[in-house]
N, C-alpha and C positions, 0 to 999 in steps of 0.2 A: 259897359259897352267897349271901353277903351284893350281889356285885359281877354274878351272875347275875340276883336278884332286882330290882336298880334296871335294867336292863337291859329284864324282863322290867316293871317298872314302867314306866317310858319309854314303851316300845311299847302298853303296855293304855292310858294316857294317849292316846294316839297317836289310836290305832284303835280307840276306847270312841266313835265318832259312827256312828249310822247302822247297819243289820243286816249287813251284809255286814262291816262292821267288827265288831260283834259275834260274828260265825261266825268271823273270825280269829282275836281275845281267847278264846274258847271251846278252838281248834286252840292256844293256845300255850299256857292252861292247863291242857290236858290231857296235855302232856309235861311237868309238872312231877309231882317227888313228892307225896303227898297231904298231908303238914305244909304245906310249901313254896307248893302250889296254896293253900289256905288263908290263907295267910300275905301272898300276893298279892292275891288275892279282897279280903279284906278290908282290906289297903293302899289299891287304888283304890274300895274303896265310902267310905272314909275320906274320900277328895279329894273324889267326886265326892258324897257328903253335905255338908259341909263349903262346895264350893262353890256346891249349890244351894241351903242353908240361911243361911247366913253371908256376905253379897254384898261385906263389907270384904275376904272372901278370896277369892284363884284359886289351890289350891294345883294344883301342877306336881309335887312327891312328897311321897309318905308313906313312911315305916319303920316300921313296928312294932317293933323291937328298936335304937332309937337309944339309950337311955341302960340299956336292961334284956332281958336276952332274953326274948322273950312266953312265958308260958304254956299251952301245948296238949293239950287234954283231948278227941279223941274231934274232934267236930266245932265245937268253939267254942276260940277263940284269945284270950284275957287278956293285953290290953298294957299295960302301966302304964306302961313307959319309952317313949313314941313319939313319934315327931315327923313334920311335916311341914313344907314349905317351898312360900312364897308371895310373889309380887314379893321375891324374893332373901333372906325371911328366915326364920329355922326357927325353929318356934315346939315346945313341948310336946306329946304329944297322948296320952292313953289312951283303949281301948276296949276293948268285949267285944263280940264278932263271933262267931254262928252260922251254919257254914252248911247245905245239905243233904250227905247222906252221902259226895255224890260231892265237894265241895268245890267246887261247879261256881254255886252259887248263895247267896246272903244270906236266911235266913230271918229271922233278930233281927241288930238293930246299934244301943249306943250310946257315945255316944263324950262326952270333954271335954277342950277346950284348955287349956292352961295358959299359961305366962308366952313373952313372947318367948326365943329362947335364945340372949345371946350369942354374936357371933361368936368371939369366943377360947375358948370351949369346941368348935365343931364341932370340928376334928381330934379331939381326943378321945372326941367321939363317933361318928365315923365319915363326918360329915355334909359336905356341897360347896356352893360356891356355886353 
């Protein structure tokens, strides 16, 4: 699941410009299971919160389950172990991400960084340069 969703992360990065890129991200979230779609959803509102809001970053990926697996209830995702990576470093990150029923859209999202992470802990948490 894990090696699909960065995959599937990439690509919404990718093709998150512009509506016709929107119509694709839409077409590839909608082949995922509805955890899953959620879980992605809220990965790249992550980045692209994060990079509209905070200009010292550009993150390139988010995971929500890098040091904890999220918690899913219904249509909101609780991450506390998460992380994201920016100019080649992975920092911390949790959030709590709602979205509508279909998993399809962000109704509430907040989120908070934490410390940078060590590169001698990625491997163990799953994380790449």
């Amino acid at each position: 699941m894990r090696a699909f969703g960065w995959a599937i992360g990439a690509f919404m990065l990718i093709t998150a410009q512009g509506t016709a890129a929107g119509n694709r991200l839409d077409r590839s979230l909608q082949m995922l299971a509805p955890d899953e779609r959620l879980e992605q959803l809220c990965d790249y509102t992550a980045m692209a919160r994060i990079r509209k809001e905070i200009k010292d970053f550009r993150p390139d990926r988010a995971l929500a389950s890098a040091t904890a697996e999220p918690r899913i209830r219904a249509d909101t995702i609780e991450a506390k172990g998460g992380a994201f990576r920016s100019r080649g470093k992975w920092y911390a990150l949790s959030f709590t991400c709602t979205a509508t029923p279909d998993h399809m859209e962000v109704v509430a999202f907040r989120y908070a960084i934490g410390p940078e992470i060590p590169e001698s802990n990625w491997a163990a948490d799953g994380l790449w340069d």
